[in-house]
C-alpha positions in Angstrom: -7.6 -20.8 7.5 -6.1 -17.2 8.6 -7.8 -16.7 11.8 -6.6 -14.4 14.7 -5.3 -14.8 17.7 -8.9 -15.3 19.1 -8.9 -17.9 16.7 -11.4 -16.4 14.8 -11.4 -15.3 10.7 -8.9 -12.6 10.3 -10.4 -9.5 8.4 -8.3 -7.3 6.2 -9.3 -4.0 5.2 -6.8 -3.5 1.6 -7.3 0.2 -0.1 -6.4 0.4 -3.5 -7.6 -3.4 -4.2 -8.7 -2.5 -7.7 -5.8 -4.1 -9.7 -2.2 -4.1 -8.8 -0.7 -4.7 -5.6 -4.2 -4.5 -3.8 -5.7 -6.9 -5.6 -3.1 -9.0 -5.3 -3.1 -8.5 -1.7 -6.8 -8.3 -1.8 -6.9 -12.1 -3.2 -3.8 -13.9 -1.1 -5.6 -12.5 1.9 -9.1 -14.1 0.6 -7.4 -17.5 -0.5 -5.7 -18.3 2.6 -9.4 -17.6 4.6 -9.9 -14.4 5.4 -12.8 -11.8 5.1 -11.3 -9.0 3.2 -12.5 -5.4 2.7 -11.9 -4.4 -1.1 -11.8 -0.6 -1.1 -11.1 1.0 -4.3 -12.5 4.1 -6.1 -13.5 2.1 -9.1 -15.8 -0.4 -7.8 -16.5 -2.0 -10.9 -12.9 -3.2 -11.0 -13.4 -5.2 -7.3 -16.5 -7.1 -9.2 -14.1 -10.3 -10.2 -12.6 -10.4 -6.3 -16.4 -10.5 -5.3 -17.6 -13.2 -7.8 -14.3 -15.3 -7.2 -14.4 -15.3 -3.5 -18.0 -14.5 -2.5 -19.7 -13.3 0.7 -16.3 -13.2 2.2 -14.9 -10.4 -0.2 -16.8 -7.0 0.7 -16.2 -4.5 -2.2 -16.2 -1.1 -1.0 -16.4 2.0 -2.9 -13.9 4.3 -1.4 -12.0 7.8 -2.1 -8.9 7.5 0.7 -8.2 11.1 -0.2 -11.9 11.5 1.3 -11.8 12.3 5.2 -15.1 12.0 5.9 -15.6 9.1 3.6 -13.3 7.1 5.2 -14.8 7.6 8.7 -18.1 7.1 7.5 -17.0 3.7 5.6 -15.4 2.2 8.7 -18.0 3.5 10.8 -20.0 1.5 8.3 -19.0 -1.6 8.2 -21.1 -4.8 8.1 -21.0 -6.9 12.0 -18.7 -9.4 10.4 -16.2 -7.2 8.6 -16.1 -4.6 11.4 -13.2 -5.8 13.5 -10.7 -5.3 11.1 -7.3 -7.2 12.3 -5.0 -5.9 9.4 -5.2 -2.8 7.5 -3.3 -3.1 4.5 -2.5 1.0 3.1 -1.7 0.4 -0.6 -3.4 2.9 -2.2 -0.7 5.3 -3.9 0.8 6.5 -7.0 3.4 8.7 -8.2 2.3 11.4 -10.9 4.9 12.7 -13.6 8.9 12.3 -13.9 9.7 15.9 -14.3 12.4 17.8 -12.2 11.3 19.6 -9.2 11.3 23.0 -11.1 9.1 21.8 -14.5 7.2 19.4 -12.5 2.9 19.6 -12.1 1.6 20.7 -8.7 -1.8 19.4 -9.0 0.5 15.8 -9.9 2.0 16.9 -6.4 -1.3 17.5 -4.9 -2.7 14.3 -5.8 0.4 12.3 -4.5 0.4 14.1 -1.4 -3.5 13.5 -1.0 -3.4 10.2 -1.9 0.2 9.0 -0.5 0.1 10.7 3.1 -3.0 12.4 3.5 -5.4 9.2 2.4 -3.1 6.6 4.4 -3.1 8.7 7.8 -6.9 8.8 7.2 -7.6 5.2 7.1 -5.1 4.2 9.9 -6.6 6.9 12.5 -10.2 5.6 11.6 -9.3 1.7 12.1 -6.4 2.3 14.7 -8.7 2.7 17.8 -10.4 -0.4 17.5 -7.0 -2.1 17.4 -6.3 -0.6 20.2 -9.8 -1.8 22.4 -9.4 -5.0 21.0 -5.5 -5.3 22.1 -4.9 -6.7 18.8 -4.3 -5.7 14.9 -1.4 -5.2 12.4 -1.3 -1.7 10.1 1.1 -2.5 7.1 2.0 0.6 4.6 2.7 0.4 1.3 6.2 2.7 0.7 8.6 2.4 -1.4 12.4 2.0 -1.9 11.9 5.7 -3.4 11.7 6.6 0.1 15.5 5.5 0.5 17.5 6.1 -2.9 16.8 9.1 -4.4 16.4 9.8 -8.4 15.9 12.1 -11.1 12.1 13.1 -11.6 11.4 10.9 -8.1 11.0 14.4 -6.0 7.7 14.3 -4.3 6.9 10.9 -4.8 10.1 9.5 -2.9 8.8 12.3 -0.3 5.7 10.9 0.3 7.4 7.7 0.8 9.6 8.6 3.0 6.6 10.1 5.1 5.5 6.4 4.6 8.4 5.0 6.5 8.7 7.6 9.6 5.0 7.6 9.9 4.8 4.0 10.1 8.0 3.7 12.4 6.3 6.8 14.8 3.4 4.3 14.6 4.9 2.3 16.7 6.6 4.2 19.2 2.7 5.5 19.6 1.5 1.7 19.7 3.9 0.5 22.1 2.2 -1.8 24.4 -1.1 -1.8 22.7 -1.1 -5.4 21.4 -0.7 -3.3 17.8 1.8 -4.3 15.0 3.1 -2.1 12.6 4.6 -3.1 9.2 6.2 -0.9 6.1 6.4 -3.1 2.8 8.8 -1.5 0.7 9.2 -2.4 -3.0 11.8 -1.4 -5.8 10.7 -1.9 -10.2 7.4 -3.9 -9.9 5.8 -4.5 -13.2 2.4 -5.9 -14.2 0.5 -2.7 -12.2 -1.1 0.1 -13.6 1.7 2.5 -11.4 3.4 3.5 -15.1 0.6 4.2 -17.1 -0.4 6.2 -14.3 2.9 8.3 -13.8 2.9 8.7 -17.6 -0.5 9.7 -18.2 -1.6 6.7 -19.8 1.2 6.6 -22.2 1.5 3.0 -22.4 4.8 3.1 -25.0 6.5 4.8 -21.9 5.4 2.6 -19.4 6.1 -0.7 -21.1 9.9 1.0 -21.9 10.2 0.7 -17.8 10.3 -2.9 -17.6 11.7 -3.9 -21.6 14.3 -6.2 -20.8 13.6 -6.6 -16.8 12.4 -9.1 -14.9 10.5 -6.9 -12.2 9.0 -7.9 -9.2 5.4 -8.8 -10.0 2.0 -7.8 -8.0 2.1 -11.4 -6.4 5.7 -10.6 -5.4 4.7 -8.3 -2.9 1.5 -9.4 -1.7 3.7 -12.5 -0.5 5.4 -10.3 1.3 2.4 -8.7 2.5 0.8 -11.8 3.8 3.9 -13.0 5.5 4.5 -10.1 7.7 1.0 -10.3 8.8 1.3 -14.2 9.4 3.6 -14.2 11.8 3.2 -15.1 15.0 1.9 -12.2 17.7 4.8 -11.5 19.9 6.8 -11.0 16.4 6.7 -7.5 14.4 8.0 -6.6 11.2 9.3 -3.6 11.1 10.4 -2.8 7.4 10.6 -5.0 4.7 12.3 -3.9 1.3 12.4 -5.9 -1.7 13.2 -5.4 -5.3 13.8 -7.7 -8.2 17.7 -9.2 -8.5 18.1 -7.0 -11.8 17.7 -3.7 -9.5 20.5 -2.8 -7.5 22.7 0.3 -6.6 24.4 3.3 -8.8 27.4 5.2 -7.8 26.4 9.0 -7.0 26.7 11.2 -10.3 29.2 14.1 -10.7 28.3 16.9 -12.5 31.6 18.0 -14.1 32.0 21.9 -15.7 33.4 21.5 -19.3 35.0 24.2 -21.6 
């Protein structure tokens, strides 16, 4: 069973558990033991985590991009979900593929909400209970965006990159605290709603992302997840980055004036 290191059930706190990576994380958490909050906006998507796992899967109804919703939540919490050990940030997306100069700021907006603004959110509410307790792990959902930069990938690789330093400033703030940071970094991950989503539900463009790719899958990285979070106290993870072995790296492009 997961259990901290007061030997007690380890509770997870996982936004963004409605399909995807956070339910994926949502569910290795719950298999191996633990009590896991389910936040999601949809909460009709968290009712199969619920019926499969019961009373130890709380679903929670929850906007990250919501301030005062996510204090009131954590504030909220049931006795024996309230000290939360890991806090699992997942909840993201990346809006549109259009250059910087064509591209939709409200799709800017909502990435920058929902990618910095949500995350920061839910760490400062959970983070001081960590603290008191001397014990807890933050992990972030980024993204290799945040390292290699491409076409149309603009403010989304942005907010990942805020991803990164924030959790790495995280633990300069943290040191000595008993407090263990983590930034989970995928590449191409298939399987998750993140393409319909960046294309507007166009499902023709999204399934064109992945034709002919074996991606990572949702159960991919909520190994990873889990691992980082397994390890023993004295050890941290610090970053891990993963993508599938048919991703790799592309020379720089040249831009050559013709006649």
């Amino acid at each position: 069973m997961s259990t901290n290191v007061t030997g007690h059930q380890k509770t997870a706190f996982v936004t963004g558990a409605s399909t995807g990576f956070g339910a994926a994380i949502a569910r290795r958490f719950a298999a191996d033991g633990a009590r896991v909050v389910a936040a999601a906006r949809r909460i009709d998507k968290l009712a199969a985590l619920a019926e499969e796992f019961g009373p130890t899967v709380l679903p929670l109804q929850l906007d990250v991009r919501d301030r005062a919703a996510v204090a009131a939540a954590v504030d909220g919490l049931p006795a024996e979900f309230a000290d939360v050990d890991v806090l699992v940030n997942n909840a993201g997306l990346a809006k549109g593929l259009s250059p910087a100069q064509q591209a939709d700021l409200d799709d800017w907006d909502q990435m920058v909400d929902t990618n910095c603004k949500g995350l920061v959110y839910c760490a400062r509410a959970l983070l001081p209970g960590m603290v008191a307790r001397g014990r807890g792990h933050v992990i972030n959902l980024g993204s290799i965006a945040a390292n290699y930069p491409y076409p149309g990938g603009n403010v989304y690789g942005a907010t990942k990159a805020f991803v990164r330093q924030f959790s790495l400033n995280l633990r300069a703030d943290l040191h000595g605290t008993g407090v263990r940071v983590t930034c989970v970094e995928p590449g191409l991950a298939g399987g998750t709603e993140f393409s319909v989503v960046r294309f507007q539900g166009d499902q023709d463009k999204a399934d064109a992302v992945y034709s002919g790719v074996q991606p990572l899958t949702a159960d991919d990285v909520a190994e990873s997840v889990h691992w980082a979070a397994a390890q023993p106290a004295h050890v941290n993870i610090n970053i891990i980055e993963l993508t599938p072995v048919a991703q790799s790296f592309a020379p720089l492009r040249v831009h050559r004036d013709t006649d």
